[in-house]
N, CA and C atoms as an extended XYZ file, in Angstrom:
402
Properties=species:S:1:pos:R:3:atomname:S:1:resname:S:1:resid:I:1 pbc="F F F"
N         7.892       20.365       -4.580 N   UNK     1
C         6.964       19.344       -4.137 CA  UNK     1
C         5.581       19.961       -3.963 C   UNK     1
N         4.468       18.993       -4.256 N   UNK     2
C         3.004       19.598       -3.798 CA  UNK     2
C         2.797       19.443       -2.425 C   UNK     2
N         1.526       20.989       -2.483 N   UNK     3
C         1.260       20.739       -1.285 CA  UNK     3
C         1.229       19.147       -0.029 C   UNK     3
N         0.327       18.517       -0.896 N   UNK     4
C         0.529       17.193        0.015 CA  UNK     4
C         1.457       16.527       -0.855 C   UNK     4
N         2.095       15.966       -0.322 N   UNK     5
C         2.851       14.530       -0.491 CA  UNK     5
C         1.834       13.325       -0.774 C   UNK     5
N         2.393       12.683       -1.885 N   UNK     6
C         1.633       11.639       -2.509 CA  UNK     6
C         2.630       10.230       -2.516 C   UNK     6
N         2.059        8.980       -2.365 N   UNK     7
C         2.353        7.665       -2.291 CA  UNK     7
C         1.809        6.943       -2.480 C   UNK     7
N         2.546        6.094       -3.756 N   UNK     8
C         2.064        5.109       -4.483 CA  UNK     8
C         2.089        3.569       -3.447 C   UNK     8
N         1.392        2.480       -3.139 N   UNK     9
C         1.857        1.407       -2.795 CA  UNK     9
C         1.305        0.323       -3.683 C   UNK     9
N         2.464       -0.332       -4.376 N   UNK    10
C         2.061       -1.370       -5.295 CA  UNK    10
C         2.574       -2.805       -4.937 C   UNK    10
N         1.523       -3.810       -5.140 N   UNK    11
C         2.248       -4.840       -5.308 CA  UNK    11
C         1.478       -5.903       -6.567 C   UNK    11
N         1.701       -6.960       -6.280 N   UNK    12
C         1.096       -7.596       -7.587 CA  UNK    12
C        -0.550       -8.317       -7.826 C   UNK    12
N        -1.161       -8.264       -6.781 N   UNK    13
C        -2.670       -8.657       -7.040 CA  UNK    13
C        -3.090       -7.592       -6.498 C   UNK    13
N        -2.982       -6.459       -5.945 N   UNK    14
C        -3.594       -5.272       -5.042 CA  UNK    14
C        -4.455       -5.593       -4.440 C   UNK    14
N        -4.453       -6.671       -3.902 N   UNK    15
C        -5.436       -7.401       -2.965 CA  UNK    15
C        -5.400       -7.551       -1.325 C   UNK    15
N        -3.968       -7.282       -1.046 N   UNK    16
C        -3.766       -7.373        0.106 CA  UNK    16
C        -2.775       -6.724        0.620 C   UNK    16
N        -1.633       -6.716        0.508 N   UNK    17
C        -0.481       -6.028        1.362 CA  UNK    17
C        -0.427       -4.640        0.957 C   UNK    17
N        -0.854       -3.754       -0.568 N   UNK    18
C        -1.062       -2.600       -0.732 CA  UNK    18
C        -2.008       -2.255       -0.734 C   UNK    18
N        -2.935       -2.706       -0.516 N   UNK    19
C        -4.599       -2.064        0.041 CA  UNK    19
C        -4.150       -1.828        1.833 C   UNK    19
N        -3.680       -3.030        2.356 N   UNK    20
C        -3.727       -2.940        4.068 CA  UNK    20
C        -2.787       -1.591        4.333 C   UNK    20
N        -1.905       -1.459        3.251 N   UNK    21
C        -0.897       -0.153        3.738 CA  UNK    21
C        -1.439        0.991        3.123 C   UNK    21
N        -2.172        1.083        1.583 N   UNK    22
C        -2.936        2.239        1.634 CA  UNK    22
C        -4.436        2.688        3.030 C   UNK    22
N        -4.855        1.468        3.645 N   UNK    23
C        -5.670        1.586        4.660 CA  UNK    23
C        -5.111        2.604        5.906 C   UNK    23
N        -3.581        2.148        5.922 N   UNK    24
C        -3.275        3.066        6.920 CA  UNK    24
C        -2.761        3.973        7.167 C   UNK    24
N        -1.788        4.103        5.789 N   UNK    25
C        -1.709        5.886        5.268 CA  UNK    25
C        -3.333        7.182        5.176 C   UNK    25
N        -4.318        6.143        4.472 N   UNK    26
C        -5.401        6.887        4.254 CA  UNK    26
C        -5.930        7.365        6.473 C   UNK    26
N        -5.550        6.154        6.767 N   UNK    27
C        -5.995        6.608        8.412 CA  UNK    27
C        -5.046        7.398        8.898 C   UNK    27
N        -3.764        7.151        9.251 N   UNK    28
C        -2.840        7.730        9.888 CA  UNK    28
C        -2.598        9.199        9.504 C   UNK    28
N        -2.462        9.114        8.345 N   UNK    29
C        -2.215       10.159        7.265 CA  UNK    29
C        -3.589       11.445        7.190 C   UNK    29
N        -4.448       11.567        8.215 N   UNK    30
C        -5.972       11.985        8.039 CA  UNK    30
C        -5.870       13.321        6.862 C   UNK    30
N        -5.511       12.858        5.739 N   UNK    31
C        -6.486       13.667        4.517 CA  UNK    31
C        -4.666       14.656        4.394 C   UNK    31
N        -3.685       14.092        4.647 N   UNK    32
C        -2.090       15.097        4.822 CA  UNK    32
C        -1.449       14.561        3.873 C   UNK    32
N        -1.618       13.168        3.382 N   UNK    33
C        -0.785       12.452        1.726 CA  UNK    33
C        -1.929       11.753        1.292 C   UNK    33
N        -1.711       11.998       -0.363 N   UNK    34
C        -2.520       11.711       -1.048 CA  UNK    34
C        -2.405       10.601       -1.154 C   UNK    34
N        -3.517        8.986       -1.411 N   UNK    35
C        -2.658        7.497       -1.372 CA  UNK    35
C        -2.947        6.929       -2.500 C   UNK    35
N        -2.413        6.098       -3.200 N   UNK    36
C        -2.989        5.725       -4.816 CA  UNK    36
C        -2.166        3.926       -4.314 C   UNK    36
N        -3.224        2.906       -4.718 N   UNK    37
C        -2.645        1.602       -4.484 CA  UNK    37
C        -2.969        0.812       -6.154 C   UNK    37
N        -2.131        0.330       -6.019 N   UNK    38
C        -2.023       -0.340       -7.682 CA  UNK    38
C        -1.465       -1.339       -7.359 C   UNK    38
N        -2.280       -2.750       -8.655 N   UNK    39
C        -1.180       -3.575       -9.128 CA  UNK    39
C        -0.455       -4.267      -10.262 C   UNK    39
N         0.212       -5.172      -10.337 N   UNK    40
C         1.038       -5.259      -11.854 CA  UNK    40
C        -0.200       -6.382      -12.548 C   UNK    40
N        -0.691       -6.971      -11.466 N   UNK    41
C        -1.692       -7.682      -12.237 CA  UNK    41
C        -2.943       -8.120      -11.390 C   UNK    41
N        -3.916       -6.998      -11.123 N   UNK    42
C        -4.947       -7.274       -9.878 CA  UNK    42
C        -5.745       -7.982      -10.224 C   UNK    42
N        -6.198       -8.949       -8.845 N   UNK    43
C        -7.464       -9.466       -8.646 CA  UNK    43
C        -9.206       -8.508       -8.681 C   UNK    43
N        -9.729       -9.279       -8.629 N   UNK    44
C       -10.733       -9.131       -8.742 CA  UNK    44
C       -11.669       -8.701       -7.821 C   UNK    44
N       -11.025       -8.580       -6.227 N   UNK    45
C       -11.584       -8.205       -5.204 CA  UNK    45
C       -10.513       -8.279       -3.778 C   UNK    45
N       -10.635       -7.654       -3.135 N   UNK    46
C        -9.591       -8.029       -1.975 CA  UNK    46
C        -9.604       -8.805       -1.461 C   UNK    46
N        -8.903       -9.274       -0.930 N   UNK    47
C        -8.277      -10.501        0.090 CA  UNK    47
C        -9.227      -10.841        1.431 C   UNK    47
N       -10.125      -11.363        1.695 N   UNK    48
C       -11.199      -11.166        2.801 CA  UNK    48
C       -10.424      -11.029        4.132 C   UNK    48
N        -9.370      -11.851        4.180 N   UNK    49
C        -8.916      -11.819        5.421 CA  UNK    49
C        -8.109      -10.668        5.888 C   UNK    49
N        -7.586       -9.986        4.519 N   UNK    50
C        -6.959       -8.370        4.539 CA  UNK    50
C        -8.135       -7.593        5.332 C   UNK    50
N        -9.285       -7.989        4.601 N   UNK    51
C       -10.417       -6.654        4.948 CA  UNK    51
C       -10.965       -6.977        6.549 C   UNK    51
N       -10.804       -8.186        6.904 N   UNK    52
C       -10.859       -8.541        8.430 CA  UNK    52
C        -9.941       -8.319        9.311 C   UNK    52
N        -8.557       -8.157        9.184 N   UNK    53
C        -7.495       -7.638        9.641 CA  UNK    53
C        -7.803       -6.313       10.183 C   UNK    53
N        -7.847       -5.577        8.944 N   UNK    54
C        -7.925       -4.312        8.704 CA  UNK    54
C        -9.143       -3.851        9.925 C   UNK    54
N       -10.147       -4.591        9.493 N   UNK    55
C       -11.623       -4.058       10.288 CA  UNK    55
C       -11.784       -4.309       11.999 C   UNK    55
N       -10.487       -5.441       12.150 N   UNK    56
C       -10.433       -5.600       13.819 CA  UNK    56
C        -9.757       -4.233       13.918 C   UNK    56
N        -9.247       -3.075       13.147 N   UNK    57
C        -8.240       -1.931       14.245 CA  UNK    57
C        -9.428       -0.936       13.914 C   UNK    57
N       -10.814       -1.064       13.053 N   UNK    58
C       -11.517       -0.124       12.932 CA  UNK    58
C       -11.355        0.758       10.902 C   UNK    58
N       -10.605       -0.134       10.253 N   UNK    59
C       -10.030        0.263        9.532 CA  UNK    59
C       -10.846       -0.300        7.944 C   UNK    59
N       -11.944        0.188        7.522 N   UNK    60
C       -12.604       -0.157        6.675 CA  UNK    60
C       -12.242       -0.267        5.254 C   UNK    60
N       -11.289       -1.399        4.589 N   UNK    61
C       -11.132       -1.601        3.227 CA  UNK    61
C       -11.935       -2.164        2.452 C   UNK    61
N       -13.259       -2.376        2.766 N   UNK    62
C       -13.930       -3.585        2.073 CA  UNK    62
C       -14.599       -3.007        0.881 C   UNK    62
N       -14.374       -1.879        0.632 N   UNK    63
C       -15.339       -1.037       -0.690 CA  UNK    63
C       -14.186       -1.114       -1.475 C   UNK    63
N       -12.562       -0.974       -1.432 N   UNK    64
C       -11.934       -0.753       -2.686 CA  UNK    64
C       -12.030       -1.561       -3.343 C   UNK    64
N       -11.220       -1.207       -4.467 N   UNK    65
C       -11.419       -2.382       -5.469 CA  UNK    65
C        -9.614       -2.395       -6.377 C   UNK    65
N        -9.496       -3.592       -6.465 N   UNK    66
C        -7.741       -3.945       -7.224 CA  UNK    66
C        -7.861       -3.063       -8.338 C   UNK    66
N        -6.528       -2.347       -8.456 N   UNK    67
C        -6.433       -1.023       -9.727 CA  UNK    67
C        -5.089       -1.395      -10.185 C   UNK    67
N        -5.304       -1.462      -11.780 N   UNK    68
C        -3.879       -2.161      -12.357 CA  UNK    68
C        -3.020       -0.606      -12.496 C   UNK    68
N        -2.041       -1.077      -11.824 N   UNK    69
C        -0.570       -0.151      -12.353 CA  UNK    69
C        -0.765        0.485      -13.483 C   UNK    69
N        -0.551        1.897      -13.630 N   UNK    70
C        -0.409        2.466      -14.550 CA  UNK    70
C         1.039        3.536      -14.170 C   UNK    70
N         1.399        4.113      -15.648 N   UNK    71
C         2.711        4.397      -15.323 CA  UNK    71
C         2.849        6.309      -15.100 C   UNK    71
N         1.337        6.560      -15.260 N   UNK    72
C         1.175        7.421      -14.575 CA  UNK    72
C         0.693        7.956      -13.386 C   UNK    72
N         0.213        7.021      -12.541 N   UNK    73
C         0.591        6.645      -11.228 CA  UNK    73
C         1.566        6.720      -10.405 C   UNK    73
N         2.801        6.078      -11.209 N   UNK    74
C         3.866        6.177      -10.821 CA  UNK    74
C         4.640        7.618      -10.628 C   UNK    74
N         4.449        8.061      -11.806 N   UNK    75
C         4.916        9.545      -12.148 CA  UNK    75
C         4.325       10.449      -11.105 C   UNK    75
N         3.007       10.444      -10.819 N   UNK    76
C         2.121       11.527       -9.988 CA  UNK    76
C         2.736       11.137       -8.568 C   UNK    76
N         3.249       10.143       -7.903 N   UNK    77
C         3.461       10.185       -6.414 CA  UNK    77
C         4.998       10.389       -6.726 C   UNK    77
N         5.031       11.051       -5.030 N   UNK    78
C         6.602       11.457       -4.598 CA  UNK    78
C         7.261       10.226       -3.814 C   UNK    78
N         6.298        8.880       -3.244 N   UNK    79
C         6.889        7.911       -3.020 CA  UNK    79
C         6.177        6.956       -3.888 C   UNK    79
N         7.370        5.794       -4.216 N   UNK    80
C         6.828        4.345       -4.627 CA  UNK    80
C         7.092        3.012       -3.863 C   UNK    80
N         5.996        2.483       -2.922 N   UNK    81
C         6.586        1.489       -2.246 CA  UNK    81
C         5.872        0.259       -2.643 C   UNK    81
N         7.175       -0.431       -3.409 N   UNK    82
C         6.556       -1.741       -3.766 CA  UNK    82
C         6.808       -3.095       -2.548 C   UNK    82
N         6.061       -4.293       -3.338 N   UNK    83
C         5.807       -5.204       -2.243 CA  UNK    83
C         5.873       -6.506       -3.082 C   UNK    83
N         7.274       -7.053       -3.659 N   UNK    84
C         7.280       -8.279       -4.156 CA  UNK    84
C         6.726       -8.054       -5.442 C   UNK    84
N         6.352       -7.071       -6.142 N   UNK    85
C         6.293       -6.833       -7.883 CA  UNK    85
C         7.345       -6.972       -8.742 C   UNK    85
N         8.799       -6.968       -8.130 N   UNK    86
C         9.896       -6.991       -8.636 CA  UNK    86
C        10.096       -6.080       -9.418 C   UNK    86
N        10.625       -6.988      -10.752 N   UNK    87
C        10.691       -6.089      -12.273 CA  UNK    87
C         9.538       -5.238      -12.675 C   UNK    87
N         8.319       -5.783      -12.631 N   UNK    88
C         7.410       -5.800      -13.520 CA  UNK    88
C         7.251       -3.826      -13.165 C   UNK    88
N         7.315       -2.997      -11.408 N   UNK    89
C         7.293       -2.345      -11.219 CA  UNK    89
C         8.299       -0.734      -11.906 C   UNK    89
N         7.376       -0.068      -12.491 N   UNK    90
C         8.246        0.726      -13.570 CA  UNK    90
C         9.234        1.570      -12.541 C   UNK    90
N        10.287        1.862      -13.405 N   UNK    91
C        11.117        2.756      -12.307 CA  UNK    91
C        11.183        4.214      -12.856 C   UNK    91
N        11.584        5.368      -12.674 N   UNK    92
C        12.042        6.367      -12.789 CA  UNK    92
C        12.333        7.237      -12.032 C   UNK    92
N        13.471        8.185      -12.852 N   UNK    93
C        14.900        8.259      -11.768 CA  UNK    93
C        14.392        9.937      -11.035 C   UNK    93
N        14.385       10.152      -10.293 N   UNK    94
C        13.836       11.130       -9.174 CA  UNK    94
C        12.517       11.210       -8.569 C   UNK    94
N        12.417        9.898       -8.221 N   UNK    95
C        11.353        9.086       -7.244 CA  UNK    95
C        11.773        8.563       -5.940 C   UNK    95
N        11.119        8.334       -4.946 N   UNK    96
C        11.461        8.007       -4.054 CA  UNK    96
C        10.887        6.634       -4.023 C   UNK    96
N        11.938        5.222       -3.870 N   UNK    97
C        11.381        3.985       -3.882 CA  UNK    97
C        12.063        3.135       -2.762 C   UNK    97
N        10.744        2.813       -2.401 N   UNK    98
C        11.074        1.689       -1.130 CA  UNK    98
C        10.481        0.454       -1.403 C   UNK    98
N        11.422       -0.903       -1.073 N   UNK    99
C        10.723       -2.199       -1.661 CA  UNK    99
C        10.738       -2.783       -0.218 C   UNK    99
N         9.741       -2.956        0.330 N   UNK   100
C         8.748       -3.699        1.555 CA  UNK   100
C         8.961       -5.264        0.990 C   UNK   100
N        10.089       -5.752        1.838 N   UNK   101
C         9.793       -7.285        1.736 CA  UNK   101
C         8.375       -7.965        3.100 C   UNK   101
N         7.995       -8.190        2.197 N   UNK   102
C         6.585       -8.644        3.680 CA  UNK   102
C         5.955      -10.017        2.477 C   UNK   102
N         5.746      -11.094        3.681 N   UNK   103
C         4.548      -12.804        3.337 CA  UNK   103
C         3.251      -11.618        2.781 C   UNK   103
N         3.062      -12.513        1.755 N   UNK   104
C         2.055      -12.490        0.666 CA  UNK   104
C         0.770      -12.639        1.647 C   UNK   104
N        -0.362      -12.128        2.246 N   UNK   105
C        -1.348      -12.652        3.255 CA  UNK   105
C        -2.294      -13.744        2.100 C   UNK   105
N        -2.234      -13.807        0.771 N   UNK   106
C        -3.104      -14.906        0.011 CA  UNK   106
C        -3.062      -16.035        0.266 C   UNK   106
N        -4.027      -16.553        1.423 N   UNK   107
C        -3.978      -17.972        1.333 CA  UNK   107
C        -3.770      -18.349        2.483 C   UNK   107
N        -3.586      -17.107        3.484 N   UNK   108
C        -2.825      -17.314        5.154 CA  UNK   108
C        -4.355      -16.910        5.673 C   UNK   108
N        -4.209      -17.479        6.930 N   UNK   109
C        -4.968      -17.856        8.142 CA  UNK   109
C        -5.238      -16.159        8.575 C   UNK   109
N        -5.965      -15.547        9.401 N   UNK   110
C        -6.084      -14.532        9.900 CA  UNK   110
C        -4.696      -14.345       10.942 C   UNK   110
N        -4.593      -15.220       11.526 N   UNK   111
C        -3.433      -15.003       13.060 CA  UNK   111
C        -1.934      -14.375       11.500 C   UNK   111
N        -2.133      -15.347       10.781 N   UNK   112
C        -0.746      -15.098       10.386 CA  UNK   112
C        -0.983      -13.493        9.187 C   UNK   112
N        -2.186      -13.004        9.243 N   UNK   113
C        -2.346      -12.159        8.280 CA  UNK   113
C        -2.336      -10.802        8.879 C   UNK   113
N        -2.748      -10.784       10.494 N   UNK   114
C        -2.226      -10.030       12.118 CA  UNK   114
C        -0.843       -9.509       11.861 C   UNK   114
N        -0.098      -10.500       11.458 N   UNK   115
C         1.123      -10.082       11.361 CA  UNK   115
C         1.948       -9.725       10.735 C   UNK   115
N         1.548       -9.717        9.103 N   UNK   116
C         1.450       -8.914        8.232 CA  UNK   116
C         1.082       -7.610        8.320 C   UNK   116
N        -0.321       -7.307        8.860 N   UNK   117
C        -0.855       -6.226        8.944 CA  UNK   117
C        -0.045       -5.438       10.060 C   UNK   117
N         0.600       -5.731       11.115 N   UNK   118
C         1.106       -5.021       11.712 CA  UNK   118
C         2.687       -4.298       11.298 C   UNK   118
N         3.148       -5.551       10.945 N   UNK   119
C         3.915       -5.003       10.276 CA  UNK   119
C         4.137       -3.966        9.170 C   UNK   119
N         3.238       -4.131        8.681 N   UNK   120
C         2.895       -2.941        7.425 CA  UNK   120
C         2.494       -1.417        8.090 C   UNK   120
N         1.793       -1.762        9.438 N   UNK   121
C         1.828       -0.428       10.253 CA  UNK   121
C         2.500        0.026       10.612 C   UNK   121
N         3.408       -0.212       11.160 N   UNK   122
C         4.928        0.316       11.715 CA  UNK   122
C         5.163        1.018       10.233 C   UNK   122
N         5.553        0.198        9.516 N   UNK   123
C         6.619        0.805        8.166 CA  UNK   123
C         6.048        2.015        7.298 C   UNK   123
N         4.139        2.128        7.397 N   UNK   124
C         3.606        3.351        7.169 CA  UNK   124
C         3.466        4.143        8.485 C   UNK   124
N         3.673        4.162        9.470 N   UNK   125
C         4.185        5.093       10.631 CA  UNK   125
C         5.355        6.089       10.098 C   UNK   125
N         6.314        5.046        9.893 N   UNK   126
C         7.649        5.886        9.671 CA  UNK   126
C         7.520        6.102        8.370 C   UNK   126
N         7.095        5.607        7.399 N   UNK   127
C         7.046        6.479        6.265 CA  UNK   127
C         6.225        7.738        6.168 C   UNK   127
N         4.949        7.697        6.736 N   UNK   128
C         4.411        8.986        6.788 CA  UNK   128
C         5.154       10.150        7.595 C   UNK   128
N         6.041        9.397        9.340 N   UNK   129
C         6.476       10.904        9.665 CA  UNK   129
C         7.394       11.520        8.129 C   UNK   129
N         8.424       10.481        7.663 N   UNK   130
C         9.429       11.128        6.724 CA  UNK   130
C         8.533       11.975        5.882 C   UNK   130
N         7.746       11.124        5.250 N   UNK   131
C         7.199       12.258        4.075 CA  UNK   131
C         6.610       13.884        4.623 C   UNK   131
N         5.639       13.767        5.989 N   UNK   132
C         5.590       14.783        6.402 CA  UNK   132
C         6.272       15.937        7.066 C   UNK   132
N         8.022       15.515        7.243 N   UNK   133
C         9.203       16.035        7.700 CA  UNK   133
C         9.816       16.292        6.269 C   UNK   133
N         9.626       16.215        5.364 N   UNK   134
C        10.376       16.321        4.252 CA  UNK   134
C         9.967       17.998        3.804 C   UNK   134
């Protein structure tokens, strides 16, 4: 394994639920796993209410920008955590893959996008201790 540990988080517009969880690997994680967010078919800008979520904990996403899946992406991280991409997400076999069922925040209210976002914190909590215990 490399020095740092690397993790992919993909889902299918990279607009919201894998930007909010690369937000908090890139925080939690201060500069210890490398973070790469992709999707199978991105938008054009993030999710506003993602980047307001995000910015009530201090957590600044509003500069990235949606990056389509590539399958060397995939290859370069030691985790892959997808988010409702299903199939479309490439697989290969000595990867580490976790599929995050979590509500789509496109189209939801801020209160209900709170709770998304938190949720996605917890689950990069414990994914970062593992990767950094590994």
């Amino acid at each position: 394994m490399k020095e740092k540990p690397s993790v992919l988080f993909v889902c299918v517009h990279n607009a919201g639920r894998s930007q909010m969880a690369a937000g908090f690997m890139r925080e939690l994680g201060q500069g210890r796993v490398e973070v790469l967010s992709a999707g199978s078919a991105p938008k054009d800008s993030i999710n506003p209410i993602a980047v307001e979520a995000m910015a009530e904990l201090g957590i600044d996403i509003a500069n990235h920008v949606p990056k389509i899946l590539t399958t060397e992406a995939v290859q370069e991280s030691d985790a892959v955590v997808t988010m409702g991409c299903g199939d479309v997400c490439p697989f290969y076999p000595g990867k580490r893959y976790e599929d995050w069922v979590l509500d789509d925040p496109a189209g939801q209210g801020i209160e209900s996008v709170r709770v998304i976002r938190d949720e996605i914190k917890a689950r990069v909590e414990v994914l970062l201790s593992e990767l950094l215990s590994a």
